[in-house]
N, C-alpha and C positions, 0 to 999 in steps of 0.2 A: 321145794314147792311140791305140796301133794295134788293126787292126782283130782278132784275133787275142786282145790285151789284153781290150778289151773284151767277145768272143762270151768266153771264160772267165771273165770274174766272169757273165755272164748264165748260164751252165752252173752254174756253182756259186750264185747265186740259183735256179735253176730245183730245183739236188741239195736245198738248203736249205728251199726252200719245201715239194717234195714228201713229204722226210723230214718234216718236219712234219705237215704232211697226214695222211700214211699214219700217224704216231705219234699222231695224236690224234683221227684221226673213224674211220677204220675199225676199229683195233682197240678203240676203244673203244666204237663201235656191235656189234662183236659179244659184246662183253664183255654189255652189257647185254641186247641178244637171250638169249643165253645164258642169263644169270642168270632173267632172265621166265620163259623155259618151265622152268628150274631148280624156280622159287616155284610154277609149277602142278603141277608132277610134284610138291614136298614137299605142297600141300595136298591133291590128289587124295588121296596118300600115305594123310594125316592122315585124309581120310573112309573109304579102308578101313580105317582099326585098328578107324574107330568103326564102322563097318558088321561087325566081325567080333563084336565082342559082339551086334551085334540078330540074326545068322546062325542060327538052331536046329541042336544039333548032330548031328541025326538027319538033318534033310536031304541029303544025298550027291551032289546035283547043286548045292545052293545052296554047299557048302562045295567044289567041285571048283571053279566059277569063281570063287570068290573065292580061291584060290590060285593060279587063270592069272590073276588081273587083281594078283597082287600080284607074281609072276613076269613078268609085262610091263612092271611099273611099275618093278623093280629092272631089265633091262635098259633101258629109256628113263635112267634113273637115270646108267647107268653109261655108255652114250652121251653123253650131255650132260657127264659128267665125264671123256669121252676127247674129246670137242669144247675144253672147257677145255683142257686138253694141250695142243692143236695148235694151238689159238692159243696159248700158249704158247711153241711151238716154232715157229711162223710169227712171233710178234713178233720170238723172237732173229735168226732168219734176216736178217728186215728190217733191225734195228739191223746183222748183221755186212756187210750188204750197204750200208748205205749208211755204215759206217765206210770199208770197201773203194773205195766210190767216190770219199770224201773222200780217203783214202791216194792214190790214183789221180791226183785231181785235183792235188794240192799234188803229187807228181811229176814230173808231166807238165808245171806252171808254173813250175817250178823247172831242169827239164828243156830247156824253151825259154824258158827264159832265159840260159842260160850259150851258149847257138849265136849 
């Protein structure tokens, strides 16, 4: 086995290993990050509805902040669901990138080997 041979299967163990990697601990650590402050934003959520029945509706400052705290909570909301997105769109990226370096790989061994 030349030496050539061999650093190209350790390259494509190394493309192997790391697609791996990055396909199952990162995007899945943020997936679940994600989803946690998701589940605290819906429960907050859940105690303003209930806080808006105990609200008096005469009060005018008690019912002003519970409309900015429900206005903060649909933007946090809608953050965390454009955070979803982008990993999303950073998961595809990853898979087209290491499809790309597979394509890459097997041409460039194919490549040197007809020289």
């Amino acid at each position: 086995m030349s030496f050539e041979t061999f650093m190209g299967k350790v390259r494509y163990l190394d493309n192997q290993i790391a697609k791996w990697m990055m396909g199952h601990f990162y995007i899945f650590f943020f997936q679940m990050f994600l989803v946690f402050i998701f589940f605290l934003a819906f429960v907050n959520i859940l105690k303003m509805i209930d806080i808006n029945e105990i609200v008096s509706q005469n009060d005018v400052i008690q019912r002003l902040l519970l409309v900015q705290a429900h206005n903060s909570n649909l933007i946090v909301v809608l953050l965390i669901l454009n955070s979803f997105w982008m990993l999303f769109v950073f998961n595809g990226l990853v898979r087209i990138r290491s499809i790309l370096k597979d394509i890459n790989f097997n041409l460039s061994r194919s490549k040197g080997g007809r020289d």
